[in-house]
HTML snippet that shows the backbone in 3Dmol.js (N, CA, C, O; Angstrom):
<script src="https://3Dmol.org/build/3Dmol-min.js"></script>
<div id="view" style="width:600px;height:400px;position:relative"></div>
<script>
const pdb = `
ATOM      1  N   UNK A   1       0.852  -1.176   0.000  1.00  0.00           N
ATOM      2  CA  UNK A   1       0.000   0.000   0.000  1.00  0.00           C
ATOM      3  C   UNK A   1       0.899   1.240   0.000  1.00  0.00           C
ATOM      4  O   UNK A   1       1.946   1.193   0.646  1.00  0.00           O
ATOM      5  N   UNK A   2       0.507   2.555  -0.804  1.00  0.00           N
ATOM      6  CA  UNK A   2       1.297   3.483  -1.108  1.00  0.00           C
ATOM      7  C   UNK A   2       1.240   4.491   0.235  1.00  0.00           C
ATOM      8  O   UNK A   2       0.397   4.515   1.132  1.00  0.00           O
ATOM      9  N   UNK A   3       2.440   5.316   0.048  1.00  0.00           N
ATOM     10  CA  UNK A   3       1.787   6.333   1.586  1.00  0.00           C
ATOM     11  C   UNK A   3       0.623   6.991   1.267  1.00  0.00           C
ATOM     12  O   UNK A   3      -0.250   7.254   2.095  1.00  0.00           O
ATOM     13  N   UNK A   4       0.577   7.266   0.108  1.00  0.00           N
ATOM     14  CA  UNK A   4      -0.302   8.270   0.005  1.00  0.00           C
ATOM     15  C   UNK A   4      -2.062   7.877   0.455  1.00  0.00           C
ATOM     16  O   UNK A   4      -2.853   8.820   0.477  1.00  0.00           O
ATOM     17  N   UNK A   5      -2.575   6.421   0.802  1.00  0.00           N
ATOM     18  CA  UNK A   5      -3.421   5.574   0.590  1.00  0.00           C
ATOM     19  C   UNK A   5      -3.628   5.647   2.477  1.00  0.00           C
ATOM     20  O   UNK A   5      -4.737   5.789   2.994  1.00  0.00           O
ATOM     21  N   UNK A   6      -2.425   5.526   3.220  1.00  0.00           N
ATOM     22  CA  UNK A   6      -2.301   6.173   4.732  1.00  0.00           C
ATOM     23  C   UNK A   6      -2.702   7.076   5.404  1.00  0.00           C
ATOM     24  O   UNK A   6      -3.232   7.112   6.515  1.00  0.00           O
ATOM     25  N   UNK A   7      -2.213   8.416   4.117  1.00  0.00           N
ATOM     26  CA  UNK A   7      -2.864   9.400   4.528  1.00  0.00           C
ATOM     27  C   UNK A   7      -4.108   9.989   4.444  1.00  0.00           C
ATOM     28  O   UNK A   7      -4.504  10.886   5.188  1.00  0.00           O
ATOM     29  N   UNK A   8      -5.130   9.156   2.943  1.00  0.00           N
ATOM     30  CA  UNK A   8      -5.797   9.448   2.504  1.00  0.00           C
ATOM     31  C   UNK A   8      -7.329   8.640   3.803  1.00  0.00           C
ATOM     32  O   UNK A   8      -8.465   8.979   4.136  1.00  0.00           O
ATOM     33  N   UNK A   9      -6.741   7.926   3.992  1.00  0.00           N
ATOM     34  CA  UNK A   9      -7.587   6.773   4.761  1.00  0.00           C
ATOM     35  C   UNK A   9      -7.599   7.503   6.114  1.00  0.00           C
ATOM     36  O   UNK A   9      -8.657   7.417   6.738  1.00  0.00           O
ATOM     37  N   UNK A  10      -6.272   8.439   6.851  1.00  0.00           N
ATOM     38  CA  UNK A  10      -6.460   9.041   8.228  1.00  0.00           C
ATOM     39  C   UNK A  10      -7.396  10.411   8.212  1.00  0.00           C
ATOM     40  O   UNK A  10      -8.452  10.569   8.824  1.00  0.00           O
ATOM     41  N   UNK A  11      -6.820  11.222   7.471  1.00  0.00           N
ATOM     42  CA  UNK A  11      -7.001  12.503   7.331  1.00  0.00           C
ATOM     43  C   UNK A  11      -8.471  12.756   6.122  1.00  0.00           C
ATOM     44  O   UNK A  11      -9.211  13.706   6.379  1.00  0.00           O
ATOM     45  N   UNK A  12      -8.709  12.117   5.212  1.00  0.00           N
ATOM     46  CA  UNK A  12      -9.770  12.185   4.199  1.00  0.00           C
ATOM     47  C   UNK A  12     -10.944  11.419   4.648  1.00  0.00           C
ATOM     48  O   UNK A  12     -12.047  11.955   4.756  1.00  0.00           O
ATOM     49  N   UNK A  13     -10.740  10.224   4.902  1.00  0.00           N
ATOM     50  CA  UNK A  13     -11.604   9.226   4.685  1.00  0.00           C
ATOM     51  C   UNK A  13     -11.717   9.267   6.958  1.00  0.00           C
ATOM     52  O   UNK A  13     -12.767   8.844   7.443  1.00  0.00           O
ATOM     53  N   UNK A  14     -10.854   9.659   7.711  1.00  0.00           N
ATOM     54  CA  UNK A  14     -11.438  10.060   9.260  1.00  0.00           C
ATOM     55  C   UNK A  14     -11.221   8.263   9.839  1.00  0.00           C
ATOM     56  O   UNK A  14     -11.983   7.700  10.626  1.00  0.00           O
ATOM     57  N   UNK A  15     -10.071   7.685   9.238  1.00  0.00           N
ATOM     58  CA  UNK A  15     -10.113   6.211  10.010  1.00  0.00           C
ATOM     59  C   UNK A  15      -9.017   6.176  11.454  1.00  0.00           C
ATOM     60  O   UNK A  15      -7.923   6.728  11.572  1.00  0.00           O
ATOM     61  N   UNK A  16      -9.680   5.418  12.336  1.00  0.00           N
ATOM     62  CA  UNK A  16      -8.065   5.670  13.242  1.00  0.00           C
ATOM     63  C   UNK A  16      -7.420   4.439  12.970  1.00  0.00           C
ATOM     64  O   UNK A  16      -7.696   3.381  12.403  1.00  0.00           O
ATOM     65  N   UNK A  17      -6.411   4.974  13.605  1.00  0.00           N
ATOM     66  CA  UNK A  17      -5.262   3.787  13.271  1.00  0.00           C
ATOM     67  C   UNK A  17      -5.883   2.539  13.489  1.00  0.00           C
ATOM     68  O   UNK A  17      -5.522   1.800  12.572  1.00  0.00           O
ATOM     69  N   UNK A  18      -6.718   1.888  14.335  1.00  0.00           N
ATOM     70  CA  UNK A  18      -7.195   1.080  14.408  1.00  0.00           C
ATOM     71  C   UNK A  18      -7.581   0.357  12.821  1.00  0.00           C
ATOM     72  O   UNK A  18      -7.049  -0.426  12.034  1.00  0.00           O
ATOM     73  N   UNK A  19      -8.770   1.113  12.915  1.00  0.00           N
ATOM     74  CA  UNK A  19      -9.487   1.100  11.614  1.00  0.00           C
ATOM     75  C   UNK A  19      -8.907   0.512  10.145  1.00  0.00           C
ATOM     76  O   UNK A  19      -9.129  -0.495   9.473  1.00  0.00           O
ATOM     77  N   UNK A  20      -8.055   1.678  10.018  1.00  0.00           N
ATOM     78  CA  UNK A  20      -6.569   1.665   9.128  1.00  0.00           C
ATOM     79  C   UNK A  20      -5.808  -0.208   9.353  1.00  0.00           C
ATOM     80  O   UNK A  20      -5.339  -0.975   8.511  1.00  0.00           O
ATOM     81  N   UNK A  21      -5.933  -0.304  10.343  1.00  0.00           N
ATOM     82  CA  UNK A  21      -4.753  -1.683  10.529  1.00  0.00           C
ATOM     83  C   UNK A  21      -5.346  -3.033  10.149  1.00  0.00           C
ATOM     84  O   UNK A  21      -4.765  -4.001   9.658  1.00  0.00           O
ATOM     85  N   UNK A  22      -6.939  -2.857  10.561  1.00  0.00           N
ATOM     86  CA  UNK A  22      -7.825  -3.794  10.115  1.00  0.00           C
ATOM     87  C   UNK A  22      -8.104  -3.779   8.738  1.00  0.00           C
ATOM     88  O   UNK A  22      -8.602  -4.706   8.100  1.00  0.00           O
ATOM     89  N   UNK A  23      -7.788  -2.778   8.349  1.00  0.00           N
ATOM     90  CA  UNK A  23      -8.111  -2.783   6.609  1.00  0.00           C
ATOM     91  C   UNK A  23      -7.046  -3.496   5.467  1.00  0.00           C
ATOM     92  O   UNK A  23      -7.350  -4.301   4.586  1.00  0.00           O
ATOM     93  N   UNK A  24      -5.525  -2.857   5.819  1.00  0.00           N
ATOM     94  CA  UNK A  24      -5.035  -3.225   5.299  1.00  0.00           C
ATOM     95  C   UNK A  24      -4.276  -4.388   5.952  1.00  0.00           C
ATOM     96  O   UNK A  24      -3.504  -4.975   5.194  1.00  0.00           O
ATOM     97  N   UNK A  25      -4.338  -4.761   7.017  1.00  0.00           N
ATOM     98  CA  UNK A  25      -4.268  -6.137   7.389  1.00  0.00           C
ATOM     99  C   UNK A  25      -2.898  -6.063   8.461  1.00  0.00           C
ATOM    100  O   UNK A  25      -2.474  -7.132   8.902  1.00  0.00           O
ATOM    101  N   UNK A  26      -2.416  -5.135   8.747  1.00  0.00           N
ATOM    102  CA  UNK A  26      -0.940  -5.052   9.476  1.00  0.00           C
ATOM    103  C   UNK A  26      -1.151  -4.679  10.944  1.00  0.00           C
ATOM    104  O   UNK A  26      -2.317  -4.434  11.254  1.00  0.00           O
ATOM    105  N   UNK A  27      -0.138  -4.588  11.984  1.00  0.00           N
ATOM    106  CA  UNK A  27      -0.722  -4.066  13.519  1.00  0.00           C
ATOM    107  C   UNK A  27      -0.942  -2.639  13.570  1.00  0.00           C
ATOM    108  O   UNK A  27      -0.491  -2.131  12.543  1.00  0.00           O
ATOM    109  N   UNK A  28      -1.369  -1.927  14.224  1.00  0.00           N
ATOM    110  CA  UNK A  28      -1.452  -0.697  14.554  1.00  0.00           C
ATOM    111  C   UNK A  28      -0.541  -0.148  14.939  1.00  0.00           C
ATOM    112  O   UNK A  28      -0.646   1.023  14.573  1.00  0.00           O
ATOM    113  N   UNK A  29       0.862  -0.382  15.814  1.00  0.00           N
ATOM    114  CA  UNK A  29       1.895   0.368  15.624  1.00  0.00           C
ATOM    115  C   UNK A  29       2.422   0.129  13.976  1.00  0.00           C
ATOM    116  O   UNK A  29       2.581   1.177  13.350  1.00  0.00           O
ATOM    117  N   UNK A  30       2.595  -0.661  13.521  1.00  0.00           N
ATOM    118  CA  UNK A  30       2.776  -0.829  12.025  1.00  0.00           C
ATOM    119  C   UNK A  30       2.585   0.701  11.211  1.00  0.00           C
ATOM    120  O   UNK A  30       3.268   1.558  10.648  1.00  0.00           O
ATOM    121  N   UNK A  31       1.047   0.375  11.602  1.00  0.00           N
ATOM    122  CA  UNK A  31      -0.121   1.905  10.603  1.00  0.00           C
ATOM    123  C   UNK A  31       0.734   3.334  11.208  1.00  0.00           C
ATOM    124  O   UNK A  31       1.528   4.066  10.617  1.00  0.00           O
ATOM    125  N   UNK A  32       0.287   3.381  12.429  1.00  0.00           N
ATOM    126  CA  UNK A  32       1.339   4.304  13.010  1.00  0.00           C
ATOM    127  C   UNK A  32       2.884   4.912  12.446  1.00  0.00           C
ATOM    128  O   UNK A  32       3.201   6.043  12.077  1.00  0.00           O
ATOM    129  N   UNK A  33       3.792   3.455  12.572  1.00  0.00           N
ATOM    130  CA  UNK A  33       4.377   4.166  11.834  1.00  0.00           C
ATOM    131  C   UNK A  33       5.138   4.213  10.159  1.00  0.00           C
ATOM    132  O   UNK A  33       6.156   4.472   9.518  1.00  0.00           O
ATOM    133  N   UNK A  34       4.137   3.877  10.121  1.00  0.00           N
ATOM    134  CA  UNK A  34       3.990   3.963   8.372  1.00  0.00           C
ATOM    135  C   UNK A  34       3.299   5.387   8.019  1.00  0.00           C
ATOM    136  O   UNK A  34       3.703   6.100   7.100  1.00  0.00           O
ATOM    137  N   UNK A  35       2.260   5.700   8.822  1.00  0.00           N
ATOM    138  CA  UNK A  35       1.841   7.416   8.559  1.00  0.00           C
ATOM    139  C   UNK A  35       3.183   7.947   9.089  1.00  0.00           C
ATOM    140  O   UNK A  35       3.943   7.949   8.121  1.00  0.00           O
ATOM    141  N   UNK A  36       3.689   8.303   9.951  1.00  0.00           N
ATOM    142  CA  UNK A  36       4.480   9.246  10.624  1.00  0.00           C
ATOM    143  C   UNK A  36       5.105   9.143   9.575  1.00  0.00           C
ATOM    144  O   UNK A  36       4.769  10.083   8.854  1.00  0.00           O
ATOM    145  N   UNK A  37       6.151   8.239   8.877  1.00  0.00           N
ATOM    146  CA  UNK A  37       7.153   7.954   7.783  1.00  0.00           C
ATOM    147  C   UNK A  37       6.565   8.982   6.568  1.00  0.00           C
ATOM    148  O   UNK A  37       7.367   9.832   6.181  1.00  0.00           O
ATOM    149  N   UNK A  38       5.502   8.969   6.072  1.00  0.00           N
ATOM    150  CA  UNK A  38       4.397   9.400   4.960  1.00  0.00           C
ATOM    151  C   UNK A  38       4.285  11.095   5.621  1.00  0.00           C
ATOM    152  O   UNK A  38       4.912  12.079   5.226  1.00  0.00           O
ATOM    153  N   UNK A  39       3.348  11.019   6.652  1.00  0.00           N
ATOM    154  CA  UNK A  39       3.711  12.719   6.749  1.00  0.00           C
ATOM    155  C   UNK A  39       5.231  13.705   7.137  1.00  0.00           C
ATOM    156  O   UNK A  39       5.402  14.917   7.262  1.00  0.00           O
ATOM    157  N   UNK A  40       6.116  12.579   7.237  1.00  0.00           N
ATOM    158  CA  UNK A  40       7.459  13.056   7.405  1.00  0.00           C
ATOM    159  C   UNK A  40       8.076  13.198   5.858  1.00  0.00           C
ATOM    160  O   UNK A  40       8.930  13.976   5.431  1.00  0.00           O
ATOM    161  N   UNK A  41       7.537  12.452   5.376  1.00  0.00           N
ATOM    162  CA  UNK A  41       8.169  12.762   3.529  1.00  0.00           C
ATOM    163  C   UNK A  41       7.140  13.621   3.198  1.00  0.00           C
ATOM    164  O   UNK A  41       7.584  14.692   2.786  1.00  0.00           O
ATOM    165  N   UNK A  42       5.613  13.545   3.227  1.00  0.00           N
ATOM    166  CA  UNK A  42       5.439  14.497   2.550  1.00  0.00           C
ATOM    167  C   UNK A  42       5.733  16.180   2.831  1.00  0.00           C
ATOM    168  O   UNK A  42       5.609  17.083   2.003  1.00  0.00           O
ATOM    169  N   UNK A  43       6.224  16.315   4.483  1.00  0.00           N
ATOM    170  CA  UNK A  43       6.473  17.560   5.076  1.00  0.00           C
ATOM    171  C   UNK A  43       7.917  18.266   4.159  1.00  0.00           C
ATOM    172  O   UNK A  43       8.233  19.361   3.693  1.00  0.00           O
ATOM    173  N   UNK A  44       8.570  16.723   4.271  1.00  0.00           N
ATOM    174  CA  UNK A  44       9.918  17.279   3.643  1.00  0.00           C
ATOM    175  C   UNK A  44       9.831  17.920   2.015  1.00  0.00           C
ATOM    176  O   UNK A  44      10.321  18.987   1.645  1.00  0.00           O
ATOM    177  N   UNK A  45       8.868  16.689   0.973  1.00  0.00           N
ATOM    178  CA  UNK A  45       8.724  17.399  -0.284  1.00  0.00           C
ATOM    179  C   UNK A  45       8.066  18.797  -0.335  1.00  0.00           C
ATOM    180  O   UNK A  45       8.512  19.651  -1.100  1.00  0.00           O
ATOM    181  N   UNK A  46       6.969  19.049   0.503  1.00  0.00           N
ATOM    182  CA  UNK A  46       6.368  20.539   0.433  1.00  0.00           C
ATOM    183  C   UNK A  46       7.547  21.365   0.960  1.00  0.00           C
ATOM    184  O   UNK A  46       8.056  21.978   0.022  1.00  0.00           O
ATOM    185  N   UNK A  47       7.976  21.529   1.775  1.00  0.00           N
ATOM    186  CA  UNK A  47       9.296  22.141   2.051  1.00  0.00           C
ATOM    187  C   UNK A  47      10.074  22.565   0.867  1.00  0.00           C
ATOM    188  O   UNK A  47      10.213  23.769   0.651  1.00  0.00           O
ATOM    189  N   UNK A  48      10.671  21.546  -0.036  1.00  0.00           N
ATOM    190  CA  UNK A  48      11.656  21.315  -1.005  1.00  0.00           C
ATOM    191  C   UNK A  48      10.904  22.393  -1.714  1.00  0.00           C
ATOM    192  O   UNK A  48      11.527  23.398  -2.053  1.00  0.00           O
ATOM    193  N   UNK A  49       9.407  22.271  -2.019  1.00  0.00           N
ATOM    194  CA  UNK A  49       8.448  22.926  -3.023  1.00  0.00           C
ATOM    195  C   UNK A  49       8.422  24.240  -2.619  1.00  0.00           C
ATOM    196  O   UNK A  49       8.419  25.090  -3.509  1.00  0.00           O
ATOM    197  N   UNK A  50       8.403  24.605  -1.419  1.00  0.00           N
ATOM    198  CA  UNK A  50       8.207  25.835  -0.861  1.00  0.00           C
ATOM    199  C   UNK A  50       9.612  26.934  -0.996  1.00  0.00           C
ATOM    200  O   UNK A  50       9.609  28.163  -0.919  1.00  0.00           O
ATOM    201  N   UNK A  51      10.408  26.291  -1.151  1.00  0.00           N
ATOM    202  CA  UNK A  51      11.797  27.209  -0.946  1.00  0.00           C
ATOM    203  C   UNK A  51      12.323  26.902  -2.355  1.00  0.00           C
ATOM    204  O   UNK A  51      13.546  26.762  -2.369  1.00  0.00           O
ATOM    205  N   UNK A  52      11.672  26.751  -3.632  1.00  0.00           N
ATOM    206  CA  UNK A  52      12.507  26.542  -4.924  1.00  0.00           C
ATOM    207  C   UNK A  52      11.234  28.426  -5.368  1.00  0.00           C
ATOM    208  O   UNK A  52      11.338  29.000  -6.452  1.00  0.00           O
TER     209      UNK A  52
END
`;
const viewer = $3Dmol.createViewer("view");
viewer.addModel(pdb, "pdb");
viewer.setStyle({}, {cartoon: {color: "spectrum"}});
viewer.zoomTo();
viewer.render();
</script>
């Protein structure tokens, strides 16, 4: 599953990690930190975007 599918499922679609872990089948610290990883790259690319 892509990050973007992490974030779309926490923040769009309102799942908690719970939710999220049962779906795509992994534990909840897993989901956890597989978002943190995902909003840590996407913080860094908007950044990159912001200062060019």
């Amino acid at each position: 599953m892509n990050i973007g599918a992490f974030i779309s499922l926490r923040f769009f679609v309102d799942c908690t990690l719970l939710k999220i872990s049962k779906i795509v089948g992994m534990r909840e610290s897993a989901v956890k930190k597989r978002l943190y990883r995902a909003l840590e790259r996407l913080r860094s690319e908007l950044k990159e975007l912001l200062v060019k």
